[in-house]
C-alpha positions as CSV (number, residue, x, y, z in Angstrom):
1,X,79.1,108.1,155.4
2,X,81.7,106.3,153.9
3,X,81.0,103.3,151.6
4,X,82.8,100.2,150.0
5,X,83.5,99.6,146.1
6,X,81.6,97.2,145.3
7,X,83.7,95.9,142.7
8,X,85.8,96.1,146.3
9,X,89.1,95.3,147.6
10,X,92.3,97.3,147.7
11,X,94.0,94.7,145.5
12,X,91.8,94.8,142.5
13,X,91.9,98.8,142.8
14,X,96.0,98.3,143.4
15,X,96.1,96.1,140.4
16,X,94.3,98.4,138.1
17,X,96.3,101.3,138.7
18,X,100.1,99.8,139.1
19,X,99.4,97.0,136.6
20,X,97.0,97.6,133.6
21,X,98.5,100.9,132.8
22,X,102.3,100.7,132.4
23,X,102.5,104.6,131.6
24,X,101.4,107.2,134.5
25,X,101.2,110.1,132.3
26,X,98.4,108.5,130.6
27,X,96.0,109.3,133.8
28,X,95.1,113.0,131.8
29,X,93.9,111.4,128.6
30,X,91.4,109.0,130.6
31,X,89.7,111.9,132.6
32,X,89.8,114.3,129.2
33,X,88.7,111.4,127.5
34,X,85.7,110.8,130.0
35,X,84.8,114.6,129.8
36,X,84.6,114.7,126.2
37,X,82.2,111.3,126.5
38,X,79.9,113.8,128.3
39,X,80.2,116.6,125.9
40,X,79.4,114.1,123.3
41,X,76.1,112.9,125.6
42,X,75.0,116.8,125.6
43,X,75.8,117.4,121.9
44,X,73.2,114.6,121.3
45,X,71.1,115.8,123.8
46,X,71.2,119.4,122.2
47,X,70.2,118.1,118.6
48,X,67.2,116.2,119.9
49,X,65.9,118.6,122.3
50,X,66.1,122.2,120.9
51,X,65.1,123.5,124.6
52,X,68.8,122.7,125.7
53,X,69.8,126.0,123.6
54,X,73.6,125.1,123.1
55,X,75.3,123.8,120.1
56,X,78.5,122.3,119.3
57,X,80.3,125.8,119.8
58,X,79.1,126.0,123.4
59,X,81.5,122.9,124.4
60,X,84.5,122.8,125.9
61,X,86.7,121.2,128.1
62,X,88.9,123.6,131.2
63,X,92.1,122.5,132.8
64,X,92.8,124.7,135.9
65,X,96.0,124.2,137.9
66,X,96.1,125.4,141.8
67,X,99.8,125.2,142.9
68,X,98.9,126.1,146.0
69,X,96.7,123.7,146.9
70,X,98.7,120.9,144.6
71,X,95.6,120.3,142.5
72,X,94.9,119.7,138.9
73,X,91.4,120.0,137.9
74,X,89.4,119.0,134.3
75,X,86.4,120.2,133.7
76,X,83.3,120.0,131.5
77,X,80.0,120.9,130.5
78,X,78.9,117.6,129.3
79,X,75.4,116.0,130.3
80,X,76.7,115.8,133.8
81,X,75.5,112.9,136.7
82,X,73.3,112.8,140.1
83,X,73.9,111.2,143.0
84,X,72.4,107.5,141.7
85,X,75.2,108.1,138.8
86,X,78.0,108.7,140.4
87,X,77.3,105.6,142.7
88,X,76.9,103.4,140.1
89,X,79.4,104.9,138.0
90,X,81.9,105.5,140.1
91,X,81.4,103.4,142.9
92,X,81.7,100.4,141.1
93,X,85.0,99.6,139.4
94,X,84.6,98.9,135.7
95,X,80.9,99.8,135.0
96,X,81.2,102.2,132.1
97,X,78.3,104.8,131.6
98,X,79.7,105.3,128.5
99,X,79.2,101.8,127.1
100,X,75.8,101.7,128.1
101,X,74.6,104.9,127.1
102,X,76.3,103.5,123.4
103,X,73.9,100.2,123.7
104,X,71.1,102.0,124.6
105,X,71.2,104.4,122.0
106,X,72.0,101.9,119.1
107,X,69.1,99.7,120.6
108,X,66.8,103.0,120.5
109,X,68.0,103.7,117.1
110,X,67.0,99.9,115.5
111,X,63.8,100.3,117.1
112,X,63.2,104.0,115.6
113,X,64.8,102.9,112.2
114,X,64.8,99.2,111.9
115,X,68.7,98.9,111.4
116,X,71.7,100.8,113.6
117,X,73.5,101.6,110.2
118,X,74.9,105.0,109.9
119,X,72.9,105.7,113.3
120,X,73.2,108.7,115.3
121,X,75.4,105.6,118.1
122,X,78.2,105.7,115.4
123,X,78.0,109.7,115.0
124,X,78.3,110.4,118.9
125,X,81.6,108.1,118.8
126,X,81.5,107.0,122.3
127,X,85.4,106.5,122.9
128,X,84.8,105.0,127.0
129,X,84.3,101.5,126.5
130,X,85.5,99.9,129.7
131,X,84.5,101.9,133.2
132,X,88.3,102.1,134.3
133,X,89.8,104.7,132.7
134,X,88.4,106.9,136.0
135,X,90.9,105.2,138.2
136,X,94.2,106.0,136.5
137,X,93.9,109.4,138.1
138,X,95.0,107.6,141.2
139,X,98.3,106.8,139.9
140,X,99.2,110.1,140.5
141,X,96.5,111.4,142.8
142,X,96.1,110.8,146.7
143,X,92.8,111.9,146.5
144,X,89.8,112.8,143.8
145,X,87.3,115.0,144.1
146,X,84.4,114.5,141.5
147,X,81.6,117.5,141.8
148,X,78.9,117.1,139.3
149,X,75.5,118.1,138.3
150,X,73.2,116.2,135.8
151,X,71.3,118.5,132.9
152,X,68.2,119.1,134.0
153,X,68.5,118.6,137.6
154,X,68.5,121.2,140.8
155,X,70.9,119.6,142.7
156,X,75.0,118.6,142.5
157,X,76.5,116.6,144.0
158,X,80.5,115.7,145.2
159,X,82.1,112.3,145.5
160,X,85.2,111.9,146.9
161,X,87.9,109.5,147.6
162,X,91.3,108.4,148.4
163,X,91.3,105.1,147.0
164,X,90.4,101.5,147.8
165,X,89.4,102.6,151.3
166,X,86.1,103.7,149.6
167,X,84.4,106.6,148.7
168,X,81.1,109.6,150.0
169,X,78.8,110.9,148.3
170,X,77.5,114.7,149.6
171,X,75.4,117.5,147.9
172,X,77.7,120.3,146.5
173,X,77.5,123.7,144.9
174,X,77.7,123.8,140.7
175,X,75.9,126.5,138.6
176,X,75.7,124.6,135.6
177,X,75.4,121.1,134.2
178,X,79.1,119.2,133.8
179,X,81.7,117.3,135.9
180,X,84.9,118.8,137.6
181,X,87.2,116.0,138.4
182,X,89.4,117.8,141.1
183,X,93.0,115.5,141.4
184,X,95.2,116.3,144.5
185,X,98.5,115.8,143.1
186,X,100.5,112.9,145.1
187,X,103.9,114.5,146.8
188,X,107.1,112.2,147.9
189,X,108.4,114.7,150.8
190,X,111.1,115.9,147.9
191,X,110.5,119.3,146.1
192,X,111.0,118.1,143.2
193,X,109.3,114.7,143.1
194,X,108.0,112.7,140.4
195,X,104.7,114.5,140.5
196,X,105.5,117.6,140.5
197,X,105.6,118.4,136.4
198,X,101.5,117.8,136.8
199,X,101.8,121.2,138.4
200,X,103.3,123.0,135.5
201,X,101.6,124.4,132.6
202,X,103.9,123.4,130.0
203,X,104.3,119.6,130.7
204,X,100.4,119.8,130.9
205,X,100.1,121.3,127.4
206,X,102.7,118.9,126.3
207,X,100.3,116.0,127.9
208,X,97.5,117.4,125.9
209,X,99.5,117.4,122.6
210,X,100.4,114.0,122.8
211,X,97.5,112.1,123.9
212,X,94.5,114.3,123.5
213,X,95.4,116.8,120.3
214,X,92.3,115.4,118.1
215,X,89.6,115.7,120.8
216,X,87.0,117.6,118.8
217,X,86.0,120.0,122.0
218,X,88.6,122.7,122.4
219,X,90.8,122.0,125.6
220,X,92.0,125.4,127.6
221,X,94.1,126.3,130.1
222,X,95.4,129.3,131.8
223,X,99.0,130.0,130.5
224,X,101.4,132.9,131.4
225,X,102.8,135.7,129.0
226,X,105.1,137.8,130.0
227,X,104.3,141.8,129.5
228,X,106.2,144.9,130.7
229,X,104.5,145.8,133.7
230,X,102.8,149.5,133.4
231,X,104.9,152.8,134.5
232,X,107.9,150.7,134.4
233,X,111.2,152.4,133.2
234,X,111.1,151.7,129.3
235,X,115.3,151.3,129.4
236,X,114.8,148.9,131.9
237,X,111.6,147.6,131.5
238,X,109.8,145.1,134.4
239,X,107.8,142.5,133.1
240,X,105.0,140.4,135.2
241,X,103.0,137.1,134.2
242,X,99.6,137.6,132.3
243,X,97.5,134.2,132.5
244,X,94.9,134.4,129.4
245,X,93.2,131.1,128.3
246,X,94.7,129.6,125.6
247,X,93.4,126.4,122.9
248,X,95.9,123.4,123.3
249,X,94.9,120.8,121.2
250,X,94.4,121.5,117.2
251,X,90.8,119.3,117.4
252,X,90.5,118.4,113.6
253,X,93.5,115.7,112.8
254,X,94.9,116.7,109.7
255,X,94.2,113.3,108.3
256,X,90.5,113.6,108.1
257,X,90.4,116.3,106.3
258,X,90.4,115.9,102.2
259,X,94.1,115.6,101.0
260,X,92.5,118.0,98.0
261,X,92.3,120.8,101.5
262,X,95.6,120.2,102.9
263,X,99.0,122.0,101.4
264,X,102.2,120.2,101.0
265,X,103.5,122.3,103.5
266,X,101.4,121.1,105.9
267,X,101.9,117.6,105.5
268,X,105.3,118.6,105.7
269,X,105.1,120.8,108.7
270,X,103.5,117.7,110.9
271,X,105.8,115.0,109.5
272,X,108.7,117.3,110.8
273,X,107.1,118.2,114.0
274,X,105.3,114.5,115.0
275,X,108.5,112.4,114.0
276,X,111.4,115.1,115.1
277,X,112.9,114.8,111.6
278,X,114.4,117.6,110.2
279,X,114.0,116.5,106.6
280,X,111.0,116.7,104.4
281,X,109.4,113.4,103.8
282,X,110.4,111.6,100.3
283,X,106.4,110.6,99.7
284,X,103.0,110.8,101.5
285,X,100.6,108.4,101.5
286,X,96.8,109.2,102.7
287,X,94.0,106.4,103.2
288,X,90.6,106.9,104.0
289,X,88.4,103.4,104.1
290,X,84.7,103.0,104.9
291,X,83.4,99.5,105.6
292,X,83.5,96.6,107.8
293,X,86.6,98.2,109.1
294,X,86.5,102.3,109.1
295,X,90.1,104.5,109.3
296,X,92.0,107.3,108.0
297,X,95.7,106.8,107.3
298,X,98.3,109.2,107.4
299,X,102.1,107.4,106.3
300,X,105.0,108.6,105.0
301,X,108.2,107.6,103.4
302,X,111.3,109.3,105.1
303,X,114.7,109.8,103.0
304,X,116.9,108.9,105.7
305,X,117.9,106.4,108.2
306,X,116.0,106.9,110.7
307,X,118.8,106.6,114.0
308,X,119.7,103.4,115.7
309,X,117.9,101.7,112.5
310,X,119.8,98.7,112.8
311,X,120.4,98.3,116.5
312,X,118.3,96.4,119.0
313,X,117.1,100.2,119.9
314,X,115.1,101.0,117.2
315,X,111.3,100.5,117.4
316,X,109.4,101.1,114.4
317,X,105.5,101.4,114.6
318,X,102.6,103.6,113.8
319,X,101.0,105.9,116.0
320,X,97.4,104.4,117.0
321,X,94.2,106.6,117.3
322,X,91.1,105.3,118.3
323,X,88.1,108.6,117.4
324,X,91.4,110.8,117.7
325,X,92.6,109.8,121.3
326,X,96.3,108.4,121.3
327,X,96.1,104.6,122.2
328,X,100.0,103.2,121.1
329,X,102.7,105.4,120.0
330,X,104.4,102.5,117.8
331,X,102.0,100.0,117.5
332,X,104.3,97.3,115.4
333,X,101.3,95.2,114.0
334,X,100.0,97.8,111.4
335,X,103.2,97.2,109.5
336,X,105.5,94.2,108.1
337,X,108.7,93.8,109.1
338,X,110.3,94.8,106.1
339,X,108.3,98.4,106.3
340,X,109.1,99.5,109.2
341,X,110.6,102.1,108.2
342,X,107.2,103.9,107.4
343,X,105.9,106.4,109.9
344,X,102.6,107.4,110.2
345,X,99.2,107.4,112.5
346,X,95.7,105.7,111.6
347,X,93.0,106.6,113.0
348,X,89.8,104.1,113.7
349,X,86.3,104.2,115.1
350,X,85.8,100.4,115.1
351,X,88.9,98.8,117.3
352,X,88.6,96.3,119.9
353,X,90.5,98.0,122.4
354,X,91.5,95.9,126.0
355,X,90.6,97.1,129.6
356,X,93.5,100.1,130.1
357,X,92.7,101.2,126.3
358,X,96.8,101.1,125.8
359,X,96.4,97.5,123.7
360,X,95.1,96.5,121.4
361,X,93.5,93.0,121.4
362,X,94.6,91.0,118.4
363,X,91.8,91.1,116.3
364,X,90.7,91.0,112.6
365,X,90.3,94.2,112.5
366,X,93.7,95.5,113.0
367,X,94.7,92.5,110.7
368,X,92.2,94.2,107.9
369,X,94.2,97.8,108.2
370,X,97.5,96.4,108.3
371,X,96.9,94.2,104.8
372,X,95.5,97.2,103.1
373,X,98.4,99.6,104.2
374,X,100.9,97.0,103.3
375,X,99.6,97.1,100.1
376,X,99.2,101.1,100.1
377,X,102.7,101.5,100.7
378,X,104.1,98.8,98.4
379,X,101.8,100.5,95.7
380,X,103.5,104.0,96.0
381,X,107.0,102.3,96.3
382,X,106.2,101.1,93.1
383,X,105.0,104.4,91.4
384,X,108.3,106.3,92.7
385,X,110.3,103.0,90.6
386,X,108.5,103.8,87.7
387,X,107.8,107.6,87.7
388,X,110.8,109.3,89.5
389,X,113.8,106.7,89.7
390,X,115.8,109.4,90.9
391,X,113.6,110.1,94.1
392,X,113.5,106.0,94.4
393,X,116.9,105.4,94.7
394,X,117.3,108.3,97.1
395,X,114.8,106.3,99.1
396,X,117.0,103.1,97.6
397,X,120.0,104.0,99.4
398,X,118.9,104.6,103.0
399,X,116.5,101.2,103.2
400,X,117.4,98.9,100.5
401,X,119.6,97.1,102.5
402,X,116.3,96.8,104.9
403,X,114.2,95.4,101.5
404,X,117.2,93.0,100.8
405,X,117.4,91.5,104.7
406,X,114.2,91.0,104.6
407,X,113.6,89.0,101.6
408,X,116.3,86.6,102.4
409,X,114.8,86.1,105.8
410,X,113.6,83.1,106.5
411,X,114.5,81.6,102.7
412,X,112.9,83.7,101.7
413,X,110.0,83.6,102.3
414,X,108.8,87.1,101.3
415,X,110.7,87.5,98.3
416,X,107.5,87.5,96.5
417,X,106.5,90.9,97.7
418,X,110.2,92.2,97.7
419,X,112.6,91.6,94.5
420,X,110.7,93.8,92.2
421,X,111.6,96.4,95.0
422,X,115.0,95.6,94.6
423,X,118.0,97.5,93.0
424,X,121.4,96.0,91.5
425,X,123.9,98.1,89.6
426,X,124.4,97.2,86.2
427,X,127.4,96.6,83.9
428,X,125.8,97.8,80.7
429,X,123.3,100.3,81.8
430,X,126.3,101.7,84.4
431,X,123.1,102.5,86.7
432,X,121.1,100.8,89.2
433,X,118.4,98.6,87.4
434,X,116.0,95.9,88.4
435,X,115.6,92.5,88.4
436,X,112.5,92.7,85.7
437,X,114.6,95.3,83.7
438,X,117.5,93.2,83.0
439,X,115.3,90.6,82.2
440,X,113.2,92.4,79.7
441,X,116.9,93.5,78.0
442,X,118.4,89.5,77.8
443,X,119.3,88.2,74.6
444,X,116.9,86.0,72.7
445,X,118.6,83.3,73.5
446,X,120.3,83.8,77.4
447,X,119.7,81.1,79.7
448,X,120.7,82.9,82.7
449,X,121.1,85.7,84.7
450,X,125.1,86.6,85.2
451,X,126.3,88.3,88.8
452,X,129.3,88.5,89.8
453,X,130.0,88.9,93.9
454,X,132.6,91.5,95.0
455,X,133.6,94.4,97.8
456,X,132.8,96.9,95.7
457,X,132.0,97.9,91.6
458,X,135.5,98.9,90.9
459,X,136.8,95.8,92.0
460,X,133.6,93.5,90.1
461,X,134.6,95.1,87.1
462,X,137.8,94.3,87.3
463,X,137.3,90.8,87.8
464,X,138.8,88.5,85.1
465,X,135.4,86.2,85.0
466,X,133.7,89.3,83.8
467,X,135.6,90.0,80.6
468,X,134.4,88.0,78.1
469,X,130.7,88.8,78.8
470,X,131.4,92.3,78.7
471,X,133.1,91.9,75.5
472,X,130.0,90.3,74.2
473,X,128.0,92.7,75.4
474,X,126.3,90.4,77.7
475,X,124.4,92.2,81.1
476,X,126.1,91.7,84.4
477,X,124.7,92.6,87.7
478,X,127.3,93.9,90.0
479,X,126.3,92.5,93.9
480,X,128.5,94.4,96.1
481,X,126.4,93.8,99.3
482,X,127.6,91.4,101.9
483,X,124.0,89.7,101.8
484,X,124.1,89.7,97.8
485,X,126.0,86.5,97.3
486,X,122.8,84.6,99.2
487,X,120.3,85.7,97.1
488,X,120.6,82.9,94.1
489,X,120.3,80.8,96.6
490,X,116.8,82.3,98.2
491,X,115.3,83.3,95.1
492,X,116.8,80.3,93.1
493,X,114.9,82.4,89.9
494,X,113.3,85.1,88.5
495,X,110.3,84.9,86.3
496,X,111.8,81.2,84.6
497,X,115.7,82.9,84.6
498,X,118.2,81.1,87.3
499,X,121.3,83.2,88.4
500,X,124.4,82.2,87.6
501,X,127.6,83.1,89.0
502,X,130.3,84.5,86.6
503,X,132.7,82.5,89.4
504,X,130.5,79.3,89.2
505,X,132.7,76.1,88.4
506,X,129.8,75.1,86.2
507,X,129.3,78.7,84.3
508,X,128.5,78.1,80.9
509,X,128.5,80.8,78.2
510,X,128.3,79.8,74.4
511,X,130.6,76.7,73.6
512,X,132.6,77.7,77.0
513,X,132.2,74.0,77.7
514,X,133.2,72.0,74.9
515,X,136.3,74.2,75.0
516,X,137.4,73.4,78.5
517,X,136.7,69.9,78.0
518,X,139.4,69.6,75.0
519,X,141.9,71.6,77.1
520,X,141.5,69.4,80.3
521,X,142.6,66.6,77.8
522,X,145.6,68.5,76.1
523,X,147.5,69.5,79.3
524,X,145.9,66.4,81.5
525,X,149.8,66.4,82.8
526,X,150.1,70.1,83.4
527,X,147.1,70.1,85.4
528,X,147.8,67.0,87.4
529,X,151.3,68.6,88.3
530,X,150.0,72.0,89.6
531,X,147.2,70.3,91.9
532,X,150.3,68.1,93.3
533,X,152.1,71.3,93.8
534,X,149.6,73.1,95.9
535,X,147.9,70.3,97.3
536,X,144.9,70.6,99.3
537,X,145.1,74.5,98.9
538,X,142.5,74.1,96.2
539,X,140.2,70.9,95.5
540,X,140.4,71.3,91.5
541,X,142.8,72.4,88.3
542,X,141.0,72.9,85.5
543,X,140.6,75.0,82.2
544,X,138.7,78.0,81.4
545,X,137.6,79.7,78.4
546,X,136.1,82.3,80.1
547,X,139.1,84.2,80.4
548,X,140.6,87.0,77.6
549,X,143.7,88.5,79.2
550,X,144.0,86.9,82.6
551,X,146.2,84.0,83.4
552,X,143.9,82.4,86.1
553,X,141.3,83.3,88.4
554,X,139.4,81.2,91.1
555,X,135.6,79.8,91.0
556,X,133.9,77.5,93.5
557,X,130.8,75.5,93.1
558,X,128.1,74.3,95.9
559,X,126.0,76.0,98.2
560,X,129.2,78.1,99.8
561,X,130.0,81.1,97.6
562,X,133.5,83.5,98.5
563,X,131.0,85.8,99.4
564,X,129.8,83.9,102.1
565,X,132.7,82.8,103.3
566,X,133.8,86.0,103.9
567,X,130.3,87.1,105.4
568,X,130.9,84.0,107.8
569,X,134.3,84.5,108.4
570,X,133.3,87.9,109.5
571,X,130.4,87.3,111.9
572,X,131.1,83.6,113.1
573,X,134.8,82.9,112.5
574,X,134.4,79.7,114.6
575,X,132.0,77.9,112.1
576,X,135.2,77.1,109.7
577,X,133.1,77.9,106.9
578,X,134.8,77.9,103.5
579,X,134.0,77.9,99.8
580,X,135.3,75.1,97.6
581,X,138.3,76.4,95.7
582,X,138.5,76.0,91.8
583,X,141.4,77.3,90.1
584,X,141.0,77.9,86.7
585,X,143.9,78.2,84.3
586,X,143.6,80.6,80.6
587,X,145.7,77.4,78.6
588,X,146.5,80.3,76.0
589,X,148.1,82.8,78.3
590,X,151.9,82.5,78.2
591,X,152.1,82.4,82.1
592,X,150.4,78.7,81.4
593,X,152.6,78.1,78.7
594,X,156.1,78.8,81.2
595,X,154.4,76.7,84.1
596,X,153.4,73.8,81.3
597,X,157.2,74.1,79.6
598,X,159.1,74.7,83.5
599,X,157.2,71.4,85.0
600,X,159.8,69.4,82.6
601,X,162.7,71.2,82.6
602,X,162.1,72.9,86.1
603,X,159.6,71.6,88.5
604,X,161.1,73.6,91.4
605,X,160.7,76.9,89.5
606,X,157.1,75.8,87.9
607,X,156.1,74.9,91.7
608,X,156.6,78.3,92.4
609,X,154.9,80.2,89.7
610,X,152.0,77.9,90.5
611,X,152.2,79.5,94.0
612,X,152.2,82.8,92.4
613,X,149.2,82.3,90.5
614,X,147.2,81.0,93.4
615,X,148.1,84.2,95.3
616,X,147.0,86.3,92.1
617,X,144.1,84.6,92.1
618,X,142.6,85.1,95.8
619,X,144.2,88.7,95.9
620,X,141.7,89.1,92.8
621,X,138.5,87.1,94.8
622,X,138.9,89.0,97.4
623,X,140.4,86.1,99.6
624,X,143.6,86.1,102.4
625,X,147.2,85.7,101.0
626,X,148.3,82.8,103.3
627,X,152.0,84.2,103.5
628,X,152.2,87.1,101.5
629,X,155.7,87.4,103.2
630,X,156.2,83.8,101.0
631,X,155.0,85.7,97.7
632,X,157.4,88.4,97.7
633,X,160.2,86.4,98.1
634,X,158.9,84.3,95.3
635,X,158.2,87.0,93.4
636,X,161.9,88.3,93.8
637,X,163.6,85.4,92.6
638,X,162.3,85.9,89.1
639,X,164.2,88.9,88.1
């Protein structure tokens, strides 16, 4: 006799299966999962109850494929259920046995013990919370077949179903205690359908790998070798298909064994294999926490880029266990933005996980892991600064840029956690240093820290503005990034120091200023005649003292560097964003001297040279020639 669900209705059984799992593959680590809840119900059993006469080694879980008949079966010697179970757990959509049998046993433990702590509930690691993991086997299953037989008990028992039509309940044939789940594989009417890689061994073991490697019962399957057959012709051997049961899943995850047990080589070996990198890993971090909130960690810290980094494509993430079952393979809440590079899994008892156990709820738990690893990882980036700079900037130069991004994001507003990570190249130490380095090595009496902006070192160092502190053996850090020239801005200081621009209009070095001021007033006229000449080309003429053997060079001041311009100019050429133009005049060079002399005797010809200069002076920033066809020509008239 057929009955009804009573959880009932096609449409709740629809939804469950097309809408709370996005992922049909999934279906095998819900029924593997399920047999090893009943394994885990029988281990228990077996250490209360020395009559049962099995231990731990007794256990395991069988996959059996029949192409024939298109079915794919999993099956276990757990505790097994009657015909009352299977009703109520089966028959009614989302009861879990599995959550029950937890309660009851924690409940049974305070009343043995007087507290649950440590209890034999948290040993037995129930991982079936929610009662409709069963169902996902319909996904990709026109009909299930559940034949059962409770420890204990004469009698087994089958229940069978094709879905939300309902389900029967008959007396069946099992020798021993456990559960085979029997799936009849769906089939479109094409040979090759959708389905049809459930009825291969390899996509199977692959399945197993992914989702269900850690399972702590071993997992077997029939798989073929091929031999030569016997009495074939050795020249021309024939070779037949041998099926012998082989182990698919590895059962103890190597991050919960004791890093002191595990080689290099083997951390190696997974990092390769799990992440499908072909390098070794630069560092490896392993975490094992007992509290409020238990897990094992397992991260590490590639060398290279991992691909797509910085496209829309690329997902970063962790790989989530819950008691060694897969839940997310990139779950993006156990790391920061600016880490995302990291790769890793953590592993945890004590997650709130939602109905279809692929989610995670967002809960203060997951909050608890993520702060610590945050702070796990930021720790070891700091040891590789400190101990081995060469392995650092390895790591430096395939996710600095990442560091940088992210602590100018959102003015920034992580910079905090970031600019110590942070890596400039230096014009004294010729090497990439830090921002508390070149702090510790300023002069008693330096008021700033000096950048200068560029494309790249060789043209920084050539910049005029750079001379004279070089000369004085003052520190310059070289930013050569296109995101460098916004970082005075976002981090405004470090530890007291402000940044100043070698190019600022306001740069002050020494008596710079009281310099400048007394040549403004001695060539007040020169000044005023080459701003006339190039008009609202640039917004000031002034003085400088901070050039040696330049003529003229060009500075700005405000919030808009060169830098930025040309970043803007780059990305968003419609925004008309441009830096204020200073040009800045040596009063002792003699190309002054002829302009200051030629405005007299010839204004045409001093005119010109001013044009020159301007030129000269945004070839050397970096900055568009606007008629380098004009420059040449004005160039050639002078010989």
């Amino acid at each position: 006799m057929k009955k009804k669900f009573k959880a009932e209705s096609q449409r709740l059984l629809d939804l469950m299966i097309n809408s709370i799992y996005t992922n049909k593959e999934i279906f095998l680590r819900e029924i593997i999962s399920n047999a090893s809840d009943a394994i885990d119900k029988m281990c228990y059993l077996a250490l209360t109850d020395k009559s049962v006469g099995m231990n731990r080694s007794d256990f395991e879980i069988i996959l059996t494929l029949d192409k024939e008949n298109r079915t794919l079966t999993v099956s276990d010697n757990g505790i097994g259920m009657n015909s009352e179970e299977l009703e109520k757990n089966l028959g009614t959509i989302a009861f879990s046995g599995s959550k029950r049998f937890s309660e009851e046993l924690e409940k049974a433990e305070k009343d043995k013990k007087g507290t649950a702590s440590q209890s034999m509930a948290d040993q037995v690691d129930i991982i079936g919370q929610f009662g409709v993991g069963f169902y996902s086997a319909f996904m990709v299953s026109d009909k299930v077949e559940v034949i059962s037989k409770r420890y204990g008990e004469d009698k087994a028992y089958k229940w069978v179903s094709e879905g939300a039509g309902g389900y029967t309940i008959e007396e069946a044939e099992r020798e021993t205690q456990g559960t085979d789940v029997i799936m009849h594989i769906r089939q479109d009417g094409e040979e090759e359908d959708e389905y049809s890689k459930y009825m291969r061994e390899y996509p199977i073991y692959k399945l197993v790998k992914k989702y269900s490697d850690y399972i702590r019962f071993p997992i077997k399957m029939l798989m073929p070798h091929p031999e030569i057959k016997e009495g074939s012709d050795p020249e021309n051997p024939e070779f037949e298909e041998i099926y012998e049961y082989e182990v698919f899943n590895s059962m103890v995850p190597l991050w919960q064994r004791k890093r002191a047990d595990v080689t290099k080589e083997e951390y190696e070996e997974f990092y390769k294999s799990t992440f499908q990198d072909d390098m070794k890993p630069l560092e490896t971090i392993t975490v094992s926490v007992e509290g409020i909130v238990s897990y094992d960690a397992l991260l590490f810290i590639p060398e290279k880029l991992p691909d797509k980094y910085y496209s829309d494509d690329f997902s970063g993430g962790l790989q989530l266990y819950s008691s060694g079952v897969l839940i997310m393979d990139k779950c993006k809440d156990l790391l920061p933005e600016y880490f995302n590079f990291v790769k890793g899994v953590v592993d945890s008892p004590d997650l709130s996980l939602n109905i279809s156990r692929e989610m995670l709820q967002h809960d203060r738990q997951l909050r608890l892991i993520g702060q610590n690893l945050e702070k796990k990882i930021k720790a070891k980036l700091e040891e590789m600064r400190d101990k081995n700079r060469e392995e650092y900037e390895t790591f430096y130069k395939s996710f600095g840029r990442q560091l940088k991004l992210c602590a100018l994001d959102d003015y920034g507003k992580h910079k905090d956690q970031l600019q110590d990570l942070l890596l400039f190249y230096s014009s004294t130490e010729e090497k990439l240093v830090t921002l508390a380095e070149y702090v510790e090595r300023m002069k008693e009496d330096q008021e700033y820290i000096y950048y200068a902006t560029g494309d790249s070192l060789e043209a920084v160092d050539k910049m005029p503005q750079t001379e004279l502190l070089k000369d004085q053996g003052v520190e310059i850090l070289y930013f050569t990034d296109s995101t460098d020239g916004f970082i005075s801005d976002m981090f405004v200081k470090y530890k007291e120091k402000k940044f100043m621009s070698v190019i600022d209009g306001d740069f002050d070095f020494g008596d710079t200023k009281k310099k400048e001021e007394e040549a403004d007033k001695t060539f007040k006229d020169t000044f005023e005649f080459i701003k006339e000449s190039l008009g609202d080309k640039v917004d000031t003429v002034k003085a400088t003292a901070k050039l040696k053997s330049h003529p003229v060079c060009l500075s700005t001041e405000g919030s808009i560097t060169f830098e930025m311009e040309k970043y803007f100019t780059a990305v968003s050429p419609e925004l008309g964003m441009k830096a204020k133009r200073i040009l800045e005049f040596n009063v002792d060079h003699k190309a002054f001297l002829a302009i200051d002399r030629a405005r007299i005797d010839d204004p045409d010809k001093a005119a010109k040279m001013c044009e020159i200069l301007l030129d000269q002076a945004l070839l050397i920033a970096g900055l568009p020639v606007e008629d380098p066809s004009k420059l040449t020509d004005m160039i050639c008239e002078f010989f």
